[in-house]
C-alpha positions, -999 to 999 in steps of 0.1 A, spaced: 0 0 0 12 33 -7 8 68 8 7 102 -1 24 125 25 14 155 32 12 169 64 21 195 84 50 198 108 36 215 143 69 204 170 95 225 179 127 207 171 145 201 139 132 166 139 98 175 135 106 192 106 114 157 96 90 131 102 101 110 73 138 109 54 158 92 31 173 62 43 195 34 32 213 47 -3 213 89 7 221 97 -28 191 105 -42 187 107 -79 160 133 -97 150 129 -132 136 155 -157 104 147 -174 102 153 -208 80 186 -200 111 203 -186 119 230 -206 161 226 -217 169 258 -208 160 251 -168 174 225 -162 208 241 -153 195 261 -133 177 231 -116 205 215 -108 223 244 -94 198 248 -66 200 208 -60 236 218 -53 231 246 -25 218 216 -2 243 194 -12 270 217 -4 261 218 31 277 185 34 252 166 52 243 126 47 222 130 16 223 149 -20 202 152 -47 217 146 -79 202 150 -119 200 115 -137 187 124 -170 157 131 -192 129 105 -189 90 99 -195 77 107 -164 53 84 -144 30 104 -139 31 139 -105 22 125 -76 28 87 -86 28 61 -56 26 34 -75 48 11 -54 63 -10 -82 75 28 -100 91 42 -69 122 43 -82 121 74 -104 122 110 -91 105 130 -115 104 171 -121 74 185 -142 69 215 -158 30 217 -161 -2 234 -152 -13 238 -119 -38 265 -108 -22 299 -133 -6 330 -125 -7 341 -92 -17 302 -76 0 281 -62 36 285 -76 51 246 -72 41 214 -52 61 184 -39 46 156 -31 64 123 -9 58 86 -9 65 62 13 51 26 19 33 13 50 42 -20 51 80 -19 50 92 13 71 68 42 72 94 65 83 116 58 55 107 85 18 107 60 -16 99 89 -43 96 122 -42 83 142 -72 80 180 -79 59 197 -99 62 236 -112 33 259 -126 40 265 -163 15 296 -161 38 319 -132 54 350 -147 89 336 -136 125 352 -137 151 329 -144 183 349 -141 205 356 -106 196 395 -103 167 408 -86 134 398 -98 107 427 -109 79 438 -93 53 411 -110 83 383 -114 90 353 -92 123 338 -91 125 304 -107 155 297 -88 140 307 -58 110 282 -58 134 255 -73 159 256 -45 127 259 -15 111 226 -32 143 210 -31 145 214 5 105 195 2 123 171 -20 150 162 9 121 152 32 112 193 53 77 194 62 60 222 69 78 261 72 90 280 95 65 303 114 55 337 96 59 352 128 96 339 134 130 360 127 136 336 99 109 350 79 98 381 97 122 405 80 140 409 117 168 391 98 179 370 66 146 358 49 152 318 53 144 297 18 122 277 43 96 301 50 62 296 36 61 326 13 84 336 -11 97 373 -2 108 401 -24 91 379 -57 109 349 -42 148 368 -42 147 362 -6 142 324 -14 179 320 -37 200 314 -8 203 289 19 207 309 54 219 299 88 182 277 102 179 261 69 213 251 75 210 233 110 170 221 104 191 204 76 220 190 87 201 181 120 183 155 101 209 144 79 241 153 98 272 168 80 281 201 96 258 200 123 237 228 140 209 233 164 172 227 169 151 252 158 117 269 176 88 268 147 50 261 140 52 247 103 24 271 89 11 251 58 20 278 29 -9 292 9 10 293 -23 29 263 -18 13 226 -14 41 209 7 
């Protein structure tokens, strides 16, 4: 039997953050369905690499072009591929991307077998690395937040918090994307830790946080 996971993180340590994770073989591939545009997917794998450089347990790597097996696939006997989309989802000013996680009941429900990511075709996106304009979001933004969905983060940090507040650095873990999503293209100092806590590398503390479910953003 398989699962859709979705739910929200409500603790206030780094573990609950991460209910489920990667296990066994941490290198994770991700594949491109044949919807992804060419011209993204360096830019993809660029924000794949921000987590990996933090030198935790796990990375996400890019393994190729493929069919896709469908968003949201938990098809036990498929959960082997990773897949990215590039498709409709709700138009311009919606939901910007969605990540969804599988896992399998009988064998070790703690324990993520796919993961697949999905990003709305219909945005008004900006793709480069300078500051997005006053109707853009930034692609690379998005792409490096769902990665951190991808890696097994449920949930956000609180609105309220000093990660995503304004009081500080605008963390790529809060639910909404700041500045068009510019405040979303770097990895700062709690998405760091949350990380590393759950697959340790560098190390780092717990955090405080409610997980507030994102309205633009499905994870």
């Amino acid at each position: 039997m398989s699962s859709i996971f979705t739910g929200l993180a409500y603790g206030h340590s780094a573990s609950s953050y991460y209910p489920r994770k990667w296990k066994i073989d941490l290198s994770v591939p991700y594949q491109f369905s044949l919807s992804i545009p060419d011209h993204l997917k360096d830019n993809i794998r660029e924000q794949s690499a921000k987590w990996n450089s933090l030198d935790g347990e796990l990375s996400l790597y890019a393994d190729g072009t493929a069919q896709g097996v469908g968003y949201g696939n938990c098809v036990e006997l498929t959960y082997q591929e990773n897949f990215l989309y590039w498709a409709d989802i709700d138009g311009p000013g919606g939901t910007l991307a969605r990540e969804y996680t599988c896992h399998f009941l009988e064998s070790d429900p703690d324990r993520i077998r796919v993961s697949s990511i999905q990003y709305d075709r219909e945005e008004n996106w900006h793709y480069g690395t300078d500051a997005s304009g006053s109707n853009e979001i930034s692609f690379r933004g998005v792409a490096l937040h769902e990665f951190g969905h991808m890696s097994g983060w449920v949930g956000h940090f609180s609105a309220s918090s000093d990660e995503c507040s304004g009081s500080g650095p605008y963390h790529t873990m809060c639910a909404n994307p700041n500045q068009s999503g510019d405040g979303w293209k770097s990895l700062e100092q709690h998405d760091k830790h949350t990380f590393n806590a759950a697959y340790p590398g560098s190390g780092g503390p717990t955090l405080v946080g409610d997980g507030a479910l994102s309205r633009r953003d499905q994870k």
